[in-house]
N, C-alpha and C positions, 0 to 999 in steps of 0.2 A: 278547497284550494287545490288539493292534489286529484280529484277527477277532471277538474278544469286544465290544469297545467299538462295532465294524459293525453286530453282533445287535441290539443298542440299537435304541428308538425313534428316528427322526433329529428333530432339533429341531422343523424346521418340522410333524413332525406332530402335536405340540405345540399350535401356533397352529390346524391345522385342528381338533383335538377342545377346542380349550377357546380359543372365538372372543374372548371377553371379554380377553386378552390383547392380541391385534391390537389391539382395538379399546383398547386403553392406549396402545399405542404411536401409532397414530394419534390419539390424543387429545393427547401430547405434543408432535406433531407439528401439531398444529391451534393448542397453545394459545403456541406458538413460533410462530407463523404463516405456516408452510412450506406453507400450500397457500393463502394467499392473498396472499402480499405478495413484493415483487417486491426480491430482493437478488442483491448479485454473487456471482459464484462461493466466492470464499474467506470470506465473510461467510455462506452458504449453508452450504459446509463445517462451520464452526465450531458451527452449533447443529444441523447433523445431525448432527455427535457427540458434542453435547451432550446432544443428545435420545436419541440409541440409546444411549448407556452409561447413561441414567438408565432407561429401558426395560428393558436388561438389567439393570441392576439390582434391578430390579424382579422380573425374573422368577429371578435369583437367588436373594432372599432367599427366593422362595414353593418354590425347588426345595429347599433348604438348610429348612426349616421346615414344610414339608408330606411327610407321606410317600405322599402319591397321587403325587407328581412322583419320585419316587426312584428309578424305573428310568430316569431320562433323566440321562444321562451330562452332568458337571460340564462335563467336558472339549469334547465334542460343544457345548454353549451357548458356551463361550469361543473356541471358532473361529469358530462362529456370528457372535459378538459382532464378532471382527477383519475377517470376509469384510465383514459389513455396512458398519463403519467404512471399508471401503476402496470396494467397489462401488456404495452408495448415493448418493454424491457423485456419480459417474461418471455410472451409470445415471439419475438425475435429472439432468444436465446434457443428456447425450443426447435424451431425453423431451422436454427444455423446449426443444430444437432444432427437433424436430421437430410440437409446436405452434406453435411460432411458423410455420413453414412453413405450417404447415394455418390460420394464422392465429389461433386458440386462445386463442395465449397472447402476440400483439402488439397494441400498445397504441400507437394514433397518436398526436404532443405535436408540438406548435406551440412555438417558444423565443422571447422574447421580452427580447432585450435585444442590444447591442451587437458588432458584428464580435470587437471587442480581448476584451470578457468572457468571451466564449462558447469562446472554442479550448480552452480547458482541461475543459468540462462536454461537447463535443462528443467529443474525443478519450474520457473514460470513460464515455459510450454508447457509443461504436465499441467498444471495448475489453471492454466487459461486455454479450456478445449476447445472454445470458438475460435480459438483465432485458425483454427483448422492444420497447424501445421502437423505432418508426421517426419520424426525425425528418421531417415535412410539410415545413417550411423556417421561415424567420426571419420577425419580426417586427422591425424597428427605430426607437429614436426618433430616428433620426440621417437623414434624409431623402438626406444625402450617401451613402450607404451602398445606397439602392435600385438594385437591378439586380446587386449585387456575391455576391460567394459565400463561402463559407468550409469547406473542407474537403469541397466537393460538395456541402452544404447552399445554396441559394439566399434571399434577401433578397425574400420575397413584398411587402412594402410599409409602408406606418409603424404603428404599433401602434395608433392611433387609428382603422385602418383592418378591424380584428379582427371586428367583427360580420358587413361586409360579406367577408371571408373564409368566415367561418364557413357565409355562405350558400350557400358554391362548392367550398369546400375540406373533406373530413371530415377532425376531428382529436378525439382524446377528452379530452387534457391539454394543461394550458399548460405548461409552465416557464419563469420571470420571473427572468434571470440582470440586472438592473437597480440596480446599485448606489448610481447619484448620484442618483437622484431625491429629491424633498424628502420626509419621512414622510406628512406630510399627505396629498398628492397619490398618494403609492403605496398606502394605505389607500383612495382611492374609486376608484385605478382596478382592485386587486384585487376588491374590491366588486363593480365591472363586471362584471369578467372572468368570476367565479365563477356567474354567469348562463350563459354559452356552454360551462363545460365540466365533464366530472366531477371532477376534480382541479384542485388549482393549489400548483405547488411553487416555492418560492421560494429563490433561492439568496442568501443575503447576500456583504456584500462580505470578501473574501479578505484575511484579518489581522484580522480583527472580534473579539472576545472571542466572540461566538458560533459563531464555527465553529473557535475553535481548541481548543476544551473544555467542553462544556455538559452538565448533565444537568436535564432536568425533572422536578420533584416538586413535589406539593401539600401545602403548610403550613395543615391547615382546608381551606376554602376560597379560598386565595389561591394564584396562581401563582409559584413561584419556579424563578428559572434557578439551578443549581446550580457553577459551575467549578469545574472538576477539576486536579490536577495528579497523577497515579496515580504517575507516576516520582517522586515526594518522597516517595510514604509508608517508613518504613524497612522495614514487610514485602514489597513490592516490591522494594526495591532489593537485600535480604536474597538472596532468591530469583534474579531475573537473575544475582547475580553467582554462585550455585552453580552455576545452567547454562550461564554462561559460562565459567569453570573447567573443567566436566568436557568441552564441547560442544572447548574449545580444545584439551585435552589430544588427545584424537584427533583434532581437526586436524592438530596438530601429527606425529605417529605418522604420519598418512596424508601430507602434503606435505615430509617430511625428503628421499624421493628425487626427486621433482621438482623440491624446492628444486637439489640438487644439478647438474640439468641447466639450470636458470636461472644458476646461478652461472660455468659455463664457459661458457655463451652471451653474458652482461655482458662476462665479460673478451673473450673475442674478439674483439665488436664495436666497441670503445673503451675506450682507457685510461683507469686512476681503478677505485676500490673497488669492491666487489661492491655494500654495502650504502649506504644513502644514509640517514641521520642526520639530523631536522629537530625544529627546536624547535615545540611547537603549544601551544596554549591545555587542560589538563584540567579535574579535577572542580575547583571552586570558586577556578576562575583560576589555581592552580598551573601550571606550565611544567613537560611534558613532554618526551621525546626519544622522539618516533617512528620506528622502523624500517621503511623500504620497499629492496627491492631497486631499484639507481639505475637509472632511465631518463632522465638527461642527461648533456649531454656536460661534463665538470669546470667548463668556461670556461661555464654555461647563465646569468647574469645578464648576464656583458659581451654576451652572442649575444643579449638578447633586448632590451635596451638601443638596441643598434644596427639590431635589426627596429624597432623602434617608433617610433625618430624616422625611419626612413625611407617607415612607411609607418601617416600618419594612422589610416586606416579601422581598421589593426590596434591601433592605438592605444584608440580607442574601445572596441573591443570587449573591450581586456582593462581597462578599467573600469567596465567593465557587468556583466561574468561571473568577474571574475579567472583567465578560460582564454582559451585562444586557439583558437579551434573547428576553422578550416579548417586554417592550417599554423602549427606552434609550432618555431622553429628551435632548442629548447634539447634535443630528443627524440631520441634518439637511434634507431636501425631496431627493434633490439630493443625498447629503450623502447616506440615504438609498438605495437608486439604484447603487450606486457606490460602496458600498459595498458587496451588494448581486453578483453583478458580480465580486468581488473584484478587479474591477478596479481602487481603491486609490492607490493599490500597483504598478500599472507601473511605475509610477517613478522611483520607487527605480533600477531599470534598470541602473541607473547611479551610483548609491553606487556600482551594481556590475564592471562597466566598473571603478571604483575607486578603486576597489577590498579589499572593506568594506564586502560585503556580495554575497551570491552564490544564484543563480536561485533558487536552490533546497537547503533545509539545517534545521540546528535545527528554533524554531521561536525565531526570535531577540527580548529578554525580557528589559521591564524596568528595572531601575537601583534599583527600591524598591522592584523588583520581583524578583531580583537576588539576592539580602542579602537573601530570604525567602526560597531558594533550595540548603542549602550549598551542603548537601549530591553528588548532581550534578553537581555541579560547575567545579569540576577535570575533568570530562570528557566532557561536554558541550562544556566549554570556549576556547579547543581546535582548534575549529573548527571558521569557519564564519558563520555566520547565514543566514537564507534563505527567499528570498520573499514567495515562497511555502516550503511545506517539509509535509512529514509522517501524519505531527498534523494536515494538512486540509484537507487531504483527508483522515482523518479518525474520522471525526465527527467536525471538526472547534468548534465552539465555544458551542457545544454541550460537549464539555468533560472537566472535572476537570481541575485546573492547575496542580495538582497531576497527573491526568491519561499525562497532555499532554509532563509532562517532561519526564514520562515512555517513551509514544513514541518519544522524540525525541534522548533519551540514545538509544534504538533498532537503531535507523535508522543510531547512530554513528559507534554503534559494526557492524551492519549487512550491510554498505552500500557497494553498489554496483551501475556502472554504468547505467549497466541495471535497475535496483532498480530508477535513478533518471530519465530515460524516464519515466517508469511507472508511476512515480506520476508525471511527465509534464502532459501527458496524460488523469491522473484522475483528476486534479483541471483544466482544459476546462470541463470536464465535469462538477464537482462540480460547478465551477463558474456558467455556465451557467442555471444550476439546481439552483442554488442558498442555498446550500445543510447546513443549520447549520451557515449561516452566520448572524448577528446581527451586 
């Protein structure tokens, strides 16, 4: 079978005797805008394989329907098809590295807006190198602020001060992470701006209706913003929950022996159960019982009781973040290992196969943290909650309980199934990194 299928044409010579092909595929690839516009990796991913399985499908149906393609093996296109899906991504990552080196494909931007605004938009430039930007340094309207730095980016001078840059400094974009300004006034001075440069991107403020769900479309001639909520349609929700089902079942399969060396490691280290039992907030406000393997020690409220009124600072912190970052006296040794890998959370594998909560999803809140976000509550409670979701892999226990409801609204309006590989994907990494866990 497989000497015969070798005698075959190989695909790609295919593409070299009948050019008009390529030249499809790079058309889908043009009208996805993969050769001219600048996105992140996994964003990038998602429509090269969007674009090559509609390519191959493309040239499927003309094999399957013409018989001048008939001596080219079914088979031969479908490995074709997976090498692509896998290499593409890769080999374009690589490519867009090494333009940016040659300068190619980097793109200077000046930011324009606040110390406090900016760490979050600076961090995903640092974090996404394709997208080629290098940041020149800051603009700010806070005069306090000149001389100061943030994340090695430096504070060139007040933003009224931008033309006179421009005459010293090359940069090709702006970005205007400026939130509190009045409209009026942020309308003439974009106005300005868009004289000095090719772009100007604007970021709104953080919890805004527009950046936790939006889509634009033309009514006529009239513009409308569109909000979304993708996780309320019941064809979505339909779907998540059958790949959360099958995705858990082999969880499950693959971590029973592992479980079993976590469970003699708990008893060792501290008296009290294997498993640890908590009541959380589920779908439409019902009261759950989550399972985590326990990482405290039985006494962990009197122990942290008595850390807090001994020592203010810690006090604050755990009602800012409801964690305790630097040291938490109620963790036990293992505990902390089992966290940083967030290993406590396998268990709960079995709430999903109970179909209490999803792989992926908002974070399953206490019952006293849920009185505390009515504002969220309408759209949260919608939904099942997730062992992972949006809020760990994007800073864990590094971000507000404020920032982390932000992200878990975005991930209700904006999900997508694509969207819940991705963050499969980044908490093995986060786990393993140990990224912001406490």
């Amino acid at each position: 079978f497989f000497p015969a299928l070798l005698q075959r044409p190989t695909f790609f010579s295919l593409y070299l005797t009948k050019f008009y092909l390529f030249a499809f595929w790079m058309g889908v690839f043009l009208y996805e805008k993969l050769y001219t516009k600048r996105f992140s990796f996994w964003d990038e991913t998602r429509l090269i394989l969007k674009s090559t399985s509609i390519s191959f499908g493309f040239i499927m149906i003309l094999v399957f329907v013409t018989q001048e393609y008939f001596y080219y093996s079914r088979l031969i296109i479908l490995v074709a098809w997976a090498l692509s899906l896998v290499l593409l991504p890769f080999f374009r990552y690589l490519t867009k590295l090494a333009l940016i080196k040659l300068s190619f494909w980097k793109k200077k931007v000046i930011i324009i807006g606040t110390l406090k605004e900016c760490t979050k938009l600076i961090n995903d430039i640092n974090k996404n190198k394709t997208l080629g930007y290098e940041i020149v340094g800051f603009l700010s309207n806070n005069r306090a602020e000149l001389g100061h730095s943030l994340l090695g980016v430096k504070v060139l001078g007040h933003l009224d001060e931008i033309e006179k840059l421009k005459a010293t400094t090359h940069f090709d974009d702006i970005i205007v992470a400026l939130s509190h300004i009045p409209r009026e006034k942020m309308i003439t001075l974009l106005k300005r701006w868009e004289q000095i440069s090719d772009t100007i991107r604007y970021i709104p403020r953080t919890g805004d209706l527009i950046t936790t769900g939006i889509e634009i479309e033309n009514i006529g001639k009239t513009l409308a913003l569109t909000v979304r909520k993708n996780l309320h349609k019941p064809w979505n929700l339909a779907l998540k929950f059958a790949v959360d089902f099958f995705l858990a079942l082999i969880l499950l399969v693959i971590f029973v022996p592992f479980g079993l060396f976590i469970a003699v490691a708990i008893k060792i280290d501290s008296p009290g159960p294997i498993f640890f039992v908590q009541e959380r907030i589920g779908k439409r406000g019902r009261k759950i019982r989550v399972i985590k393997f326990r990482t405290m020690f039985t006494d962990a409220e009197k122990r942290l009781a008595t850390y807090l009124a001994q020592n203010p600072q810690a006090r604050q912190e755990w009602e800012e973040f409801r964690k305790l970052r630097s040291f938490d006296p109620r963790v036990t040794r293992v505990g902390r290992f089992l966290r940083r890998r967030s290993l406590d959370e396998v268990p709960q594998v079995i709430n999903v196969l109970k179909g209490e909560m999803s792989l992926v999803g908002p974070r399953p809140y206490l019952p006293e943290e849920w009185r505390a976000f009515t504002p969220f509550q309408s759209i949260i409670q919608q939904v099942r909650p997730g062992i992972t979701g949006l809020w760990q892999t994007s800073g864990r226990s590094n971000l507000s309980f404020k920032e982390r409801l932000a992200i878990d609204e975005y991930y209700i309006r904006n999900w997508s199934l694509w969207m819940d590989i991705v963050i499969l994907f980044k908490t093995v990494k986060v786990s393993l990194h140990g990224e912001g866990a406490f």
